[in-house]
N, C-alpha and C positions, 0 to 999 in steps of 0.2 A: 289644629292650630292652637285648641287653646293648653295645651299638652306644651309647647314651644314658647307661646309667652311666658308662661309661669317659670319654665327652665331659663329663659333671658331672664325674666323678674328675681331668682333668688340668687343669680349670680352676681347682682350689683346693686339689688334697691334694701335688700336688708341686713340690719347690722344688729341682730340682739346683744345686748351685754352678755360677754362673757369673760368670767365667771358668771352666773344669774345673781343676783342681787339677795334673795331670798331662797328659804328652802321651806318647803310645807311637811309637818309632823301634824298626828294625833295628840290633842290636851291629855294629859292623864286622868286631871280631873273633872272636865264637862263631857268628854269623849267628841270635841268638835273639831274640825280643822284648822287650825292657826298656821301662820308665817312665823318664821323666826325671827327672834331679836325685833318684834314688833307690838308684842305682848296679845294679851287676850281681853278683846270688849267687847263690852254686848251687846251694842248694836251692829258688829261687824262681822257678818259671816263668810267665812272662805271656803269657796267651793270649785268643785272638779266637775267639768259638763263636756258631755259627750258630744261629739261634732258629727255630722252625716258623713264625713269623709274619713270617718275611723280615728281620730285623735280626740284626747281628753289633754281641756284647756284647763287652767285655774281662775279663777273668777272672785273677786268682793264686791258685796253688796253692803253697804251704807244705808241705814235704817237715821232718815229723824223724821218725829214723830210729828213735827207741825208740816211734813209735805201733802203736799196735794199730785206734787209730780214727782218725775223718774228722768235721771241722764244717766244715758246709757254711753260712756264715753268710750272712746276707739285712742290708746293713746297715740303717740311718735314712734322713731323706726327706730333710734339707738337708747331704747329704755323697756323698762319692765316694773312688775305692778308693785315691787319692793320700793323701788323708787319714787315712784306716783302714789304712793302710798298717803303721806303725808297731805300734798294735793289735794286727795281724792276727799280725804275728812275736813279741810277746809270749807274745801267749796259745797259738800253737804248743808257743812255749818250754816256758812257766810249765805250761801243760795236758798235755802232751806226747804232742800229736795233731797229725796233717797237717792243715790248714784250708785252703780254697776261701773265697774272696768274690770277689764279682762285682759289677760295674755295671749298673744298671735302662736299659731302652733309653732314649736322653735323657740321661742320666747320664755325666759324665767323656765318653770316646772312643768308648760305644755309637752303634751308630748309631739311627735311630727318633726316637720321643719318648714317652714317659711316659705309659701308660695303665694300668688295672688289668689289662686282659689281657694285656697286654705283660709286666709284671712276671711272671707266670705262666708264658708260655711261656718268659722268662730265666731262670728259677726252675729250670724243666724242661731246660736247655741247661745247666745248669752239671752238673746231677745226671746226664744222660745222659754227659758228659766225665767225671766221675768213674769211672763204671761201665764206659767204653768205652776212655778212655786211660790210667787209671791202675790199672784191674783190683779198684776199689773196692766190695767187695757191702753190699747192701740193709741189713742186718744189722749193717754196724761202718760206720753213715754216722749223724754227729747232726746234727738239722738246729738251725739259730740263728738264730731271727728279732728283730731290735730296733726296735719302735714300729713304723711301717708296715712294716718288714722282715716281720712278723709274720703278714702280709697272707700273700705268697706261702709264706712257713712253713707256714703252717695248711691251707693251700690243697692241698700237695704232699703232706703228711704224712697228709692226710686220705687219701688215696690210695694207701699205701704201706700194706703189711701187714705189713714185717718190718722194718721201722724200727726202728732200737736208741732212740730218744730225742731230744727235742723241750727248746729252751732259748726259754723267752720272757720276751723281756728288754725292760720297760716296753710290754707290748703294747698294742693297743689293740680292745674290745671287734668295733666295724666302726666305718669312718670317722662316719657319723653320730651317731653315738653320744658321739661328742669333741666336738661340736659342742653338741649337744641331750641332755636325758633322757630320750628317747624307752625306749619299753619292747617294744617290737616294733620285728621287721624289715622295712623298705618296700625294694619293689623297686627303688629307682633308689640305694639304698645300696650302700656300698664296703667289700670287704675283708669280708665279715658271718664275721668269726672265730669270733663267737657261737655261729652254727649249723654251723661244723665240726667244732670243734673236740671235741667229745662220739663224732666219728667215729676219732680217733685213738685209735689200740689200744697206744702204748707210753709209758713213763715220758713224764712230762711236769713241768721244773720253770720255777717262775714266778719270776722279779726284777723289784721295784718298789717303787720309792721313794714315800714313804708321803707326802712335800712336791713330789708331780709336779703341776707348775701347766699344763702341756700336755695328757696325757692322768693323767686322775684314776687313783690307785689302787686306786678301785673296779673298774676295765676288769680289771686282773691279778687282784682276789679272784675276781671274776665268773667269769675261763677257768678258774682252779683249781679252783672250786666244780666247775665241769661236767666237768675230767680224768676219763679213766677209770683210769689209774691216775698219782695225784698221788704226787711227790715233795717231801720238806721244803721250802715256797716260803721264797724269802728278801724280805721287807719288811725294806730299808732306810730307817729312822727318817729322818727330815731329808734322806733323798734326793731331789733334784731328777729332771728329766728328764733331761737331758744328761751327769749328773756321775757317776754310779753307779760307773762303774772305777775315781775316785777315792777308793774308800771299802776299805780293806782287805778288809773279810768279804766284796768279791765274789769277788776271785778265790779264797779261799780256800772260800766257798761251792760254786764251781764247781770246783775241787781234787776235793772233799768227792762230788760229784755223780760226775764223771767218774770218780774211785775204785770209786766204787758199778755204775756201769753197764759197769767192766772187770771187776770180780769175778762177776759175775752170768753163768754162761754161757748163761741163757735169761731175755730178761726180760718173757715174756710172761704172764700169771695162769694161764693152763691149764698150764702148765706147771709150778705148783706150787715154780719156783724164783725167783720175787719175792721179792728184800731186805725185811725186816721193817722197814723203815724206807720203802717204798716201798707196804706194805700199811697200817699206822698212822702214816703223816707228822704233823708235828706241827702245830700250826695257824701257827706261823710260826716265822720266825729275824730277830726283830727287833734292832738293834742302831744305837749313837749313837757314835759314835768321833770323833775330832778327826780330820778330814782331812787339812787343812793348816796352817802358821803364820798368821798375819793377812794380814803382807805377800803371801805366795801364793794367801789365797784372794783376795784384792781383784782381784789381776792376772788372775787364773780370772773371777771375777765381771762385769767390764768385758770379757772375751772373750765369756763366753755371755749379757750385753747386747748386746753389737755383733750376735748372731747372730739375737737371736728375735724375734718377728713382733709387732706391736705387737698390742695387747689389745682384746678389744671391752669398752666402758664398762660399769660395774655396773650403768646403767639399763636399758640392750640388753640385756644376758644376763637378767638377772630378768625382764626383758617377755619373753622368748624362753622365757624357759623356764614364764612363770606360762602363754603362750599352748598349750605342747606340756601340759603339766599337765591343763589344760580338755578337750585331745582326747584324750587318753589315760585322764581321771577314771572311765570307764564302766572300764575293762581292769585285770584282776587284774596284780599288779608280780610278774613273772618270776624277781624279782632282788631280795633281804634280804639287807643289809647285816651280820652277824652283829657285834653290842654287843662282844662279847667281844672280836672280832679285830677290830674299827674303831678299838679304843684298845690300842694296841700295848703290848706290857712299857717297865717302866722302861727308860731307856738304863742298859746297862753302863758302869763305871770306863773312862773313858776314855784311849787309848793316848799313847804320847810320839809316836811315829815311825809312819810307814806303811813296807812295805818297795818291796824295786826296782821293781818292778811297777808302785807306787803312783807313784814315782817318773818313771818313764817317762812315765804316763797323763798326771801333771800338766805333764812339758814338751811333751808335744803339742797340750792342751789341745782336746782336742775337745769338741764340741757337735752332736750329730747331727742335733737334729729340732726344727725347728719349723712342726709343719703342723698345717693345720685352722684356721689364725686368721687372722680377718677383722680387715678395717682398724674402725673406729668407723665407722659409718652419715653416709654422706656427704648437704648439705644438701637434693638433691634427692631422698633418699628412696631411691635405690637400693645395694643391696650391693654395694661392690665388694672384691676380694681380690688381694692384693700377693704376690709370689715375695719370696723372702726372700735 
């Protein structure tokens, strides 16, 4: 069976860019691995890790020297590490952690191709190099899944027992679930986060934007409801799917997080040294901030068109969804939307400015994920689904 998910999985959940964004050469003169058209630094090494299921990923490691910790990030489904590049040395900076991001097999210069089990064992290659080349423990590693990235997050972390902490960033319930309302898990489903994620034993905080037309904000109330031990989630107001780092309160949210999980020298519950903020979180951190000026969101706006997957028609999703309704009308719902936190606080007085951070995000201009969406029902009747 798990032979048959995987073949569903890469028939519709992944979209790597192509072209790849990036191409990996030997330096002439260090003899080290670099990316192209991204130059050569020395805190930044790129590397090639061998996976248990026979493919070599590509991998960078982010070296700053005032860390105490390690994010091991999992990016989005329609992006690669050329892209997240930029990112990646921010949030080193701004966070002031060493960061790993890696390539899904299929992705950028991995070799393979793109299944659910693949992602897994890449997942498992970057975290064994951590621990084996760079003397990284269990304990001061956070792991960072974004939208499908969340997949292998939940996956690894369910597994881990001295895990310092979990970031999930617009995740998704399991693939089907983005798709459909289904309220139980079927076997030939992808990614079932759902039913991990209740096995992870450390801090866990949730980001998602409360205007995700990709994957609903209901997927991130849902993981939270089930943490074992949640931290403050941050629901950004007006957030989209792709746009969230252009929104100040993320990075300062994650500031805010990361503070929390260096002061803590044990963040387990029996342990009796859990942040009071980590034991009573609050039910949200919602917030409405100006982004950007008009002229720069347009220009952002017309980028994450150009990227995303076009829609299925409001007649197909309604029939889709009144058809899963029917088969599910016997089954008690899993899953309550709680009144109170579906309608988020007022937006706050909003800002003039965003800072550097902000600034950076917006001239990169990414867009990570657009998966799970099917073309409109073509006239012969059957479904077909487009890479993006």
């Amino acid at each position: 069976m798990g032979g048959v998910t995987s073949s569903v999985a890469a028939k519709f959940a992944f979209f790597p860019p192509n072209p790849p964004s990036y191409e990996v050469a030997v330096d002439e003169v260090s003899g080290k691995l670099r990316m192209s058209g991204l130059g050569l630094r020395e805190n930044v090494d790129v590397l090639k890790l061998d996976t248990k299921r026979g493919n070599q990923v590509v991998a960078v490691y982010f070296k700053n020297p005032a860390a105490s910790l390690t994010l091991l990030y999992s990016h989005g489904n329609a992006a690669d590490l050329g892209q997240m590049y930029d990112l990646f040395c921010e949030l080193s900076l701004h966070l002031r952690v060493n960061l790993m991001g890696y390539d899904y097999s299929g992705y950028g210069q991995s070799s393979g191709k793109p299944t659910e089990q693949n992602t897994y064992a890449d997942i498992e290659a970057a975290y064994r190099c951590l621990e084996e080349k760079y003397g990284v423990k269990e304990e001061n590693i956070i792991l960072y899944g974004q939208s499908v990235g969340s997949g292998p997050t939940l996956d690894l972390a369910a597994r881990l027992q001295r895990l310092r902490a979990v970031v999930l960033h617009s995740p998704i319930a399991s693939g089907l679930r983005v798709m459909y309302p289904v309220k139980r898990t079927y076997w030939f489903d992808i990614y079932k986060n759902v039913d991990k994620i209740p096995f992870v034993n450390c801090p866990v905080l949730v980001i998602h934007g409360t205007a995700d037309d990709v994957v609903d904000w209901s997927h991130g109330k849902q993981l939270w409801d089930l943490c074992k031990e949640k931290y403050e989630p941050l629901w950004v107001k007006g957030g989209n799917h792709c746009d969230l780092e252009l929104f100040p309160q993320y990075i300062k949210h994650l500031k805010k997080f990361i503070s929390a999980i260096e002061k803590s020298s044990c963040m387990r519950k029996e342990s009796g040294q859990v942040p009071d903020q980590l034991q009573n979180p609050r039910k949200s951190s919602d917030f409405q901030e100006n982004k950007l000026g008009k002229e720069q969101r347009e220009k952002f706006k017309t980028i994450t068109e150009q990227r995303e997957m076009p829609r299925l028609s409001v007649d197909r999703r309604e029939k889709s969804r009144a058809s899963v309704d029917r088969t599910e009308k016997s089954r008690k719902s899993d899953f309550h939307t709680d009144k109170e936190s579906s309608n988020p606080e007022l937006p706050e007085k909003a800002r003039n400015s965003i800072d550097r951070f902000g600034d950076m995000i917006r001239s990169v201009g990414l867009c990570n994920i657009d998966c799970f969406r099917p073309t409109r029902q073509p006239s012969d009747g059957r479904r077909r689904f487009i890479r993006h």
